[in-house]
Each structure stands twice: as C-alpha cells, then as structure tokens.
N, C-alpha and C positions, 0 to 999 in steps of 0.2 A: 335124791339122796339128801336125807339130813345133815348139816351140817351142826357137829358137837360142841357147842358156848359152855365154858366157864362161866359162871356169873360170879360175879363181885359180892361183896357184903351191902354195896351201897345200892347195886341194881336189883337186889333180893330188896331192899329197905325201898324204893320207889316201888315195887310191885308190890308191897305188901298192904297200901290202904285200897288197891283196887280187890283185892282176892277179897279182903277186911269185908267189905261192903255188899259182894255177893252171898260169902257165907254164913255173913252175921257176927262173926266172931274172931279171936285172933288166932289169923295162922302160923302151923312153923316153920321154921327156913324149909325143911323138908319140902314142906305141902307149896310152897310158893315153888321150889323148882319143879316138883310136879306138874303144877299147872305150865309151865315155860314148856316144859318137854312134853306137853300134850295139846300145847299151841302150833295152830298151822303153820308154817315156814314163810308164809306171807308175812303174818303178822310179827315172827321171830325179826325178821327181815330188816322191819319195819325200826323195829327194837335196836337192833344189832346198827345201824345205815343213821341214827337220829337220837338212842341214848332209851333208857328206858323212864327215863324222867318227865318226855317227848309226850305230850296230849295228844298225837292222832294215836300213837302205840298205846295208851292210858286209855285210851276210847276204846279201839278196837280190841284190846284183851278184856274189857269188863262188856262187852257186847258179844263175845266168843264166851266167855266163861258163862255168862246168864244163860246161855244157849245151851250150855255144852258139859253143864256142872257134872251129870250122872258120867262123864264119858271120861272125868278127873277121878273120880271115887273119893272124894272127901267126903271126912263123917259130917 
C-alpha cells in the first residue's frame, strides 16, 4: 500500500532539474508531482528516508523516469 507524501515547494524544487533533463524542458509543479506519484515506493522511500536533494534518490528517479516516461504521460 502506498503511502500519501505531501511534498514541499522545496522538494518539488530538487526534483525538478532531474525531470528538466529527461524531458527537455521545463516542468510544472503539477507534472513533477506526477512523476513522484508514479515512482515506485522503493524509490519514494528512498526520497522520503534521505531528503529529495539525496544523489542516490537523484540517480534512481532520472534512471526510473528515462525508463518509464510513456507510463508518466507527459507531453
């Protein structure tokens, strides 16, 4: 079972040069929680356990989302 995260403005602001860099372009807070609620709970985990600012969480969401963009549906 999923567990429900608030994100902060500041943890949306650390995830947003990784999404940046996938999609080419800039995302909006919208599309970055997207991507969070469509990240496996390992790597939420990961996030939630070490901060989203954290390089192994940086790593593993821009190696999940290169994988996994059609499954986000961003334009």
């Amino acid at each position: 079972m999923k567990t429900q995260v608030t994100l902060e403005k500041e943890d949306i602001d650390h995830m947003h040069d990784v999404v940046y860099e996938v999609i080419m372009r800039t995302p909006s807070d919208e599309e970055i929680v997207r991507v969070w609620n469509a990240l496996p709970e390992r790597i939420q985990a990961t996030a939630i356990h070490w901060g989203c600012s954290d390089t192994v969480f940086r790593d593993k969401m821009y190696e999940w989302l290169s994988e996994n963009l059609r499954e986000v549906n961003l334009p």
